[in-house]
C-alpha beads as a LAMMPS data file, in Angstrom:
LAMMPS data file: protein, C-alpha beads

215 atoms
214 bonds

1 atom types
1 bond types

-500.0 500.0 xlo xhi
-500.0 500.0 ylo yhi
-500.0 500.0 zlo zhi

Masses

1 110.0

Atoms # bond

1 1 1 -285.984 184.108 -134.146
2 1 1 -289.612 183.952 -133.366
3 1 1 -290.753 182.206 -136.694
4 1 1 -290.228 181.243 -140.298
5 1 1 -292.107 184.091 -141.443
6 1 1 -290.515 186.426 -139.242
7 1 1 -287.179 185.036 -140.465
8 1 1 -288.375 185.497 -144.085
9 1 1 -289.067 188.813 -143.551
10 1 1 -285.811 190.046 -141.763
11 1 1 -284.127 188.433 -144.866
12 1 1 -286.139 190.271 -147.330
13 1 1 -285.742 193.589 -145.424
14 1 1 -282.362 193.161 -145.373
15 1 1 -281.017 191.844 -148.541
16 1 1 -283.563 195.081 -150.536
17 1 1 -281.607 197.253 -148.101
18 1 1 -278.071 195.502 -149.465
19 1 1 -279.627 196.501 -152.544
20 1 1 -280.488 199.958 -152.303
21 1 1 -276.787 200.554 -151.054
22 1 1 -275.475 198.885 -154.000
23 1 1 -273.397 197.129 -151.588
24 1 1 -271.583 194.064 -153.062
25 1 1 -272.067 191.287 -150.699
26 1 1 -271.538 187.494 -151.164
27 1 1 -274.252 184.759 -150.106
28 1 1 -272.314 183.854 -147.424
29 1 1 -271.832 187.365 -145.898
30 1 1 -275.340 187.544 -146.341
31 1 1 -276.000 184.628 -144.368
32 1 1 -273.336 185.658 -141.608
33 1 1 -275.876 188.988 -141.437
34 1 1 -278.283 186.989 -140.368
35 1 1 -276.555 184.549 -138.417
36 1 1 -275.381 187.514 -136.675
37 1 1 -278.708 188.661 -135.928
38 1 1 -280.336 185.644 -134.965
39 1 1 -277.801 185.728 -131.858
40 1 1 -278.374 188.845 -131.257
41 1 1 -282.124 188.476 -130.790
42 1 1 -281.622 185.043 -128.523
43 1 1 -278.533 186.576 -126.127
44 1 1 -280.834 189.892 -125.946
45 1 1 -283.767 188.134 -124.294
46 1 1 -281.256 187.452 -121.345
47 1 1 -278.595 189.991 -121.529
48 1 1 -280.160 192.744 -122.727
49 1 1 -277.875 193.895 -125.670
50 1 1 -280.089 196.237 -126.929
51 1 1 -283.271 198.149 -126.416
52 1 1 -284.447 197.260 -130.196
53 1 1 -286.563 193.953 -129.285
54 1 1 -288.368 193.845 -132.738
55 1 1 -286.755 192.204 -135.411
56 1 1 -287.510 193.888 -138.299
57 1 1 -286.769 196.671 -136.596
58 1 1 -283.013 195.166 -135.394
59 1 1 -282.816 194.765 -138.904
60 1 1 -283.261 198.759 -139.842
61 1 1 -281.830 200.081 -137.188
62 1 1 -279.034 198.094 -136.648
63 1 1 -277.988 195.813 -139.504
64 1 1 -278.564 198.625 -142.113
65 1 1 -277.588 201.731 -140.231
66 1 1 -274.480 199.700 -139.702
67 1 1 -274.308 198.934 -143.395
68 1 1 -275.062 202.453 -144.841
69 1 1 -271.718 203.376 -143.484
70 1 1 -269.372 200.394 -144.192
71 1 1 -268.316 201.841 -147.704
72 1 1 -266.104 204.790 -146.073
73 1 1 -263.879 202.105 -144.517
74 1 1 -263.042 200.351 -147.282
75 1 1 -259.341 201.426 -147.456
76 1 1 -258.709 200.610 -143.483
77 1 1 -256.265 197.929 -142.842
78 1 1 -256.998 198.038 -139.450
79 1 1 -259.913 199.266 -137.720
80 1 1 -260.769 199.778 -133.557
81 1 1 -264.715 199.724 -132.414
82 1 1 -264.743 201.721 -129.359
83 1 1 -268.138 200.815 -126.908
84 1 1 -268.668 198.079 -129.344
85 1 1 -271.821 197.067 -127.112
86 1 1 -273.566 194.026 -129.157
87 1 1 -271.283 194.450 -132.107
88 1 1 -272.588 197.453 -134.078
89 1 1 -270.796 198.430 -136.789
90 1 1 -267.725 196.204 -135.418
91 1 1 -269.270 192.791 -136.192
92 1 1 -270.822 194.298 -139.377
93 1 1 -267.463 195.873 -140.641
94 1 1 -265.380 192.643 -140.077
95 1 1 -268.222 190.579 -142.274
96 1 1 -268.330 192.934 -144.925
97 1 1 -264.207 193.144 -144.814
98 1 1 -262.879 189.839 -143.965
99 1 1 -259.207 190.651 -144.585
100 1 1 -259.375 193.995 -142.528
101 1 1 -258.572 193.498 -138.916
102 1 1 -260.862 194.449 -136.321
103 1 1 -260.820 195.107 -132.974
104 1 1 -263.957 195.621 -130.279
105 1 1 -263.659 196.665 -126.997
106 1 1 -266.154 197.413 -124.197
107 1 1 -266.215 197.494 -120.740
108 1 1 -269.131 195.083 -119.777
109 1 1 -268.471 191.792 -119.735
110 1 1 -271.671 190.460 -120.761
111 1 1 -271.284 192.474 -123.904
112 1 1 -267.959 191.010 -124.723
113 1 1 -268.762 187.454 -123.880
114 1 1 -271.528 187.794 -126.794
115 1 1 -268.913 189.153 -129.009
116 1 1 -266.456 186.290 -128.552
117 1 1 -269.798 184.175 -129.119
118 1 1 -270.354 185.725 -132.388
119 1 1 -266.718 185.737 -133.390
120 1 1 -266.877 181.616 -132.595
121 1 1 -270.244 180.610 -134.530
122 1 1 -269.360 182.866 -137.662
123 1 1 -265.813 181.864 -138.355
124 1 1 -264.815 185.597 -138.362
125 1 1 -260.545 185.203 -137.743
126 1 1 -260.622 189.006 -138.200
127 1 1 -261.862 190.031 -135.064
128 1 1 -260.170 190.520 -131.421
129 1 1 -262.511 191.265 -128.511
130 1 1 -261.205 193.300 -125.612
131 1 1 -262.817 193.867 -121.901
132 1 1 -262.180 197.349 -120.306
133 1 1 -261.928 200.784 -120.765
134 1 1 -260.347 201.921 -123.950
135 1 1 -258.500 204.526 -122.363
136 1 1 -256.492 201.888 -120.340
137 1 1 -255.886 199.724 -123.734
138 1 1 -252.533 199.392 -124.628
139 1 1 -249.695 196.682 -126.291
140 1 1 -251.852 196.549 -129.263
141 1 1 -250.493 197.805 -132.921
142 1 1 -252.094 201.225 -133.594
143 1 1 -255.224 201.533 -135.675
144 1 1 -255.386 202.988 -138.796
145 1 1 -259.586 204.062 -138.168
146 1 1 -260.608 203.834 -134.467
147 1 1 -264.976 204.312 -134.545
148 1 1 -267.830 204.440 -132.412
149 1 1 -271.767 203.975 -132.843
150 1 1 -273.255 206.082 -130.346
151 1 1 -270.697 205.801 -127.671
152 1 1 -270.229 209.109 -126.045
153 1 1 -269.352 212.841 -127.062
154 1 1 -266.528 214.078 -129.394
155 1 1 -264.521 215.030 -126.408
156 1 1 -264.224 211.416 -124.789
157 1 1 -264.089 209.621 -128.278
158 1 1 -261.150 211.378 -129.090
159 1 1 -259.648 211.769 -125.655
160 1 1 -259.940 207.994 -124.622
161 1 1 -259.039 206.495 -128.089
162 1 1 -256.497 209.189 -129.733
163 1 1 -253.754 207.279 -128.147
164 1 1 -254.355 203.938 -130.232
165 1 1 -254.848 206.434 -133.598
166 1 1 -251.702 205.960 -135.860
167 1 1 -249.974 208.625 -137.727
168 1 1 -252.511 209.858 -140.466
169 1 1 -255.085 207.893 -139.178
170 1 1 -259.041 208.693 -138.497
171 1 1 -261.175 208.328 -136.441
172 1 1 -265.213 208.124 -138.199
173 1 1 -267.913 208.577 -135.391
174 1 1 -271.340 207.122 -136.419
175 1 1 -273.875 209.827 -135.001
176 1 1 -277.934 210.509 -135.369
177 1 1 -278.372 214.467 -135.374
178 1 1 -275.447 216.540 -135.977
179 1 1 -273.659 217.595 -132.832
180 1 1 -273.024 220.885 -133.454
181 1 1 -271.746 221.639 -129.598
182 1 1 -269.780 219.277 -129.709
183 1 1 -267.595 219.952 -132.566
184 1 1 -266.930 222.920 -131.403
185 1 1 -265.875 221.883 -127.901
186 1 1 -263.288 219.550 -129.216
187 1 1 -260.401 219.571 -127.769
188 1 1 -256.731 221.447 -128.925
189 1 1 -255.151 219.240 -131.724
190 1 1 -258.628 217.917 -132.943
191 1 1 -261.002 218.605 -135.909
192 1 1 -263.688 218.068 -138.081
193 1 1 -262.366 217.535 -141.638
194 1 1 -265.893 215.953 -143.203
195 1 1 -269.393 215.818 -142.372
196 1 1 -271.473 213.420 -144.319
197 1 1 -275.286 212.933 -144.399
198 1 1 -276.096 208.925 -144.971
199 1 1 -279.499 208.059 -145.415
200 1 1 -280.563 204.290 -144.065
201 1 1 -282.837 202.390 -146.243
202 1 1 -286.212 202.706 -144.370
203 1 1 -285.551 205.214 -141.836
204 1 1 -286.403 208.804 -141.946
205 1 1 -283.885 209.569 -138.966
206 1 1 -281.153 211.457 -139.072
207 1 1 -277.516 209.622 -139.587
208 1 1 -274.310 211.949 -139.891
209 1 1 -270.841 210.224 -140.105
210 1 1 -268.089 212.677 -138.557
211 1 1 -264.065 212.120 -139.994
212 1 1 -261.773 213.182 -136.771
213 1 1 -258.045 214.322 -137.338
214 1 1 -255.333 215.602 -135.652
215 1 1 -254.842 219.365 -136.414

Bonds

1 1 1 2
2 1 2 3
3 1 3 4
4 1 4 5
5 1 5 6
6 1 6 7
7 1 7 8
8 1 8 9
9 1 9 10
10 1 10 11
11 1 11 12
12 1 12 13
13 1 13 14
14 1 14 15
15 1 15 16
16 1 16 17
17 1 17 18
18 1 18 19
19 1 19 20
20 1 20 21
21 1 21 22
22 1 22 23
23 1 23 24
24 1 24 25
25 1 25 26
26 1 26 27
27 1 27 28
28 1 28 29
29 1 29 30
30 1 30 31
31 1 31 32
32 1 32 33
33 1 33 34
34 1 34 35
35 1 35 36
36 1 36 37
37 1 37 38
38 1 38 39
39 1 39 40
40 1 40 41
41 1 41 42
42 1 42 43
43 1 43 44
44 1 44 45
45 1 45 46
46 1 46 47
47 1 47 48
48 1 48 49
49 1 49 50
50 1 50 51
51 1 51 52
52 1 52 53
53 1 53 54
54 1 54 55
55 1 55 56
56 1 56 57
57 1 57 58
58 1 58 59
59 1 59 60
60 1 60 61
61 1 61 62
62 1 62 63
63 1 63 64
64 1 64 65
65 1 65 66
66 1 66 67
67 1 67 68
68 1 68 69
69 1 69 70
70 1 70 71
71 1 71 72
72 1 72 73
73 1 73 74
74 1 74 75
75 1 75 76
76 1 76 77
77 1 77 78
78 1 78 79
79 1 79 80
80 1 80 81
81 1 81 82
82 1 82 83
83 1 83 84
84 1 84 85
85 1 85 86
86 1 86 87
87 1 87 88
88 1 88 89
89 1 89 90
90 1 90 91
91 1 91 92
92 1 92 93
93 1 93 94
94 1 94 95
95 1 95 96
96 1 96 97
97 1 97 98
98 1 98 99
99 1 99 100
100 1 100 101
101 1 101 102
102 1 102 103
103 1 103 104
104 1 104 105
105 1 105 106
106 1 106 107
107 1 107 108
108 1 108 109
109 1 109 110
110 1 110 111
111 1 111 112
112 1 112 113
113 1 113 114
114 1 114 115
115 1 115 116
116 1 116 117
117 1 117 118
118 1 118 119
119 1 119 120
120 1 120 121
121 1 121 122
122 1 122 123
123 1 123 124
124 1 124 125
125 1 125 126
126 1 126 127
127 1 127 128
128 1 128 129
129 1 129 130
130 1 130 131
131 1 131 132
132 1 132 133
133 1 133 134
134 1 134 135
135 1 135 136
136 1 136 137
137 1 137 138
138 1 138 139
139 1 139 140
140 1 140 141
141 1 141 142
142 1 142 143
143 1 143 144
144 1 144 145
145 1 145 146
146 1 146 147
147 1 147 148
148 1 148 149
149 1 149 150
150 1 150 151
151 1 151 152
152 1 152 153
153 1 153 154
154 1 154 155
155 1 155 156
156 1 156 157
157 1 157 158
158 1 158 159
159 1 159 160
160 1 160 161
161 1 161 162
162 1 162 163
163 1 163 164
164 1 164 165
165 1 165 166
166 1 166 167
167 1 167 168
168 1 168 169
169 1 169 170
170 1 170 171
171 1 171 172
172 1 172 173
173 1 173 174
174 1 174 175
175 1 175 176
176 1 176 177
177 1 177 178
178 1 178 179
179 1 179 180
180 1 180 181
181 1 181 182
182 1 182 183
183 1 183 184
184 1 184 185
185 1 185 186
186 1 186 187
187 1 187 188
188 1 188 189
189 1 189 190
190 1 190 191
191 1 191 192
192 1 192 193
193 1 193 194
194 1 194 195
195 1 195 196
196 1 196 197
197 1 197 198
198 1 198 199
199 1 199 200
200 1 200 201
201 1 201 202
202 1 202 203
203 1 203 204
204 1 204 205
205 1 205 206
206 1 206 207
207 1 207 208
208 1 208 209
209 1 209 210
210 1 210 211
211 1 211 212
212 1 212 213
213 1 213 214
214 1 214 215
């Protein structure tokens, strides 16, 4: 991180965030938050992880738009991150749930090799990192939520990861504006059961979280 002030500040943004969600977190979650992000801003400058260079504005956009939706997967035993990328929610979900299992997968390796990095240098034993297509995963226990952060449309979410959804599972996909199109070009034995509007402490954009079930 570039400084102690800077540092200061991230910490302050993010634990009034924590706050405003009335989310429950320990110091040492807290602190893996942070850990979390300080790796993300060093492996960035090299592997470009993310677009977001600004850490403040790592912290809003990805910390606590991450965090704004971690209370709907509170009953998940098991949960998949499809296009996992730099770890968003995956990394976020499996610090705020330590005993839930969590699995990211993405196809670039670069990606992945951060995510085992994380997994390493914050102790998380929840987490399993795959590299490849999700579509081609397989000999791994079904998932009861699979989710995504921005990884593609409806159609390929649910046609690439259905296969790894288990019986009365969901799948939650983390979205900006509400894709109208393209819930309604999802295909046969797929629906919409919930829209929800989440609002991200100290963002004005949009955030929708879409539940996905087998019809």
């Amino acid at each position: 991180m570039a400084g102690v002030n800077e540092k200061d500040e991230c910490r302050r943004l993010l634990l009034d965030g924590i706050a405003a969600l009335q989310l429950d977190l320990s110091q040492q979650q807290c602190d893996q938050l942070i850990a979390y992000l300080d790796l993300l801003i060093k492996w960035n400058s090299v592997y470009n992880l993310t677009s977001i260079r600004n850490p403040r504005d790592m912290v809003k956009q990805h910390l606590l738009d991450s965090l704004t939706a971690v209370s709907v997967f509170n009953q998940a035993k098991s949960i998949l991150d499809v296009g996992s990328g730099g770890g968003l929610p995956g990394i976020v979900l499996a610090i705020v749930y330590p005993t839930t299992k969590v699995a990211l997968i993405d196809t670039v390796n670069k990606k992945t090799a951060f995510l085992r990095q994380v997994k390493a240098e914050l102790g998380l034993k929840n987490v399993t990192v795959h590299t490849g297509r999700v579509e081609q995963l397989s000999d791994v226990e079904l998932f009861d939520v699979i989710t995504s952060r921005a990884f593609s449309e409806l159609v390929n979410f649910v046609s690439w990861a259905g296969h790894l959804l288990a019986p009365n599972g969901v799948m939650i996909a983390l979205k900006g504006q509400l894709p109208e199109h393209e819930i309604e070009v999802l295909p046969a034995g797929w629906k919409v059961n919930e829209i929800r509007e989440i609002h991200v402490p100290g963002l004005e954009a949009q955030r929708h979280l879409l539940w996905l079930v087998r019809s």
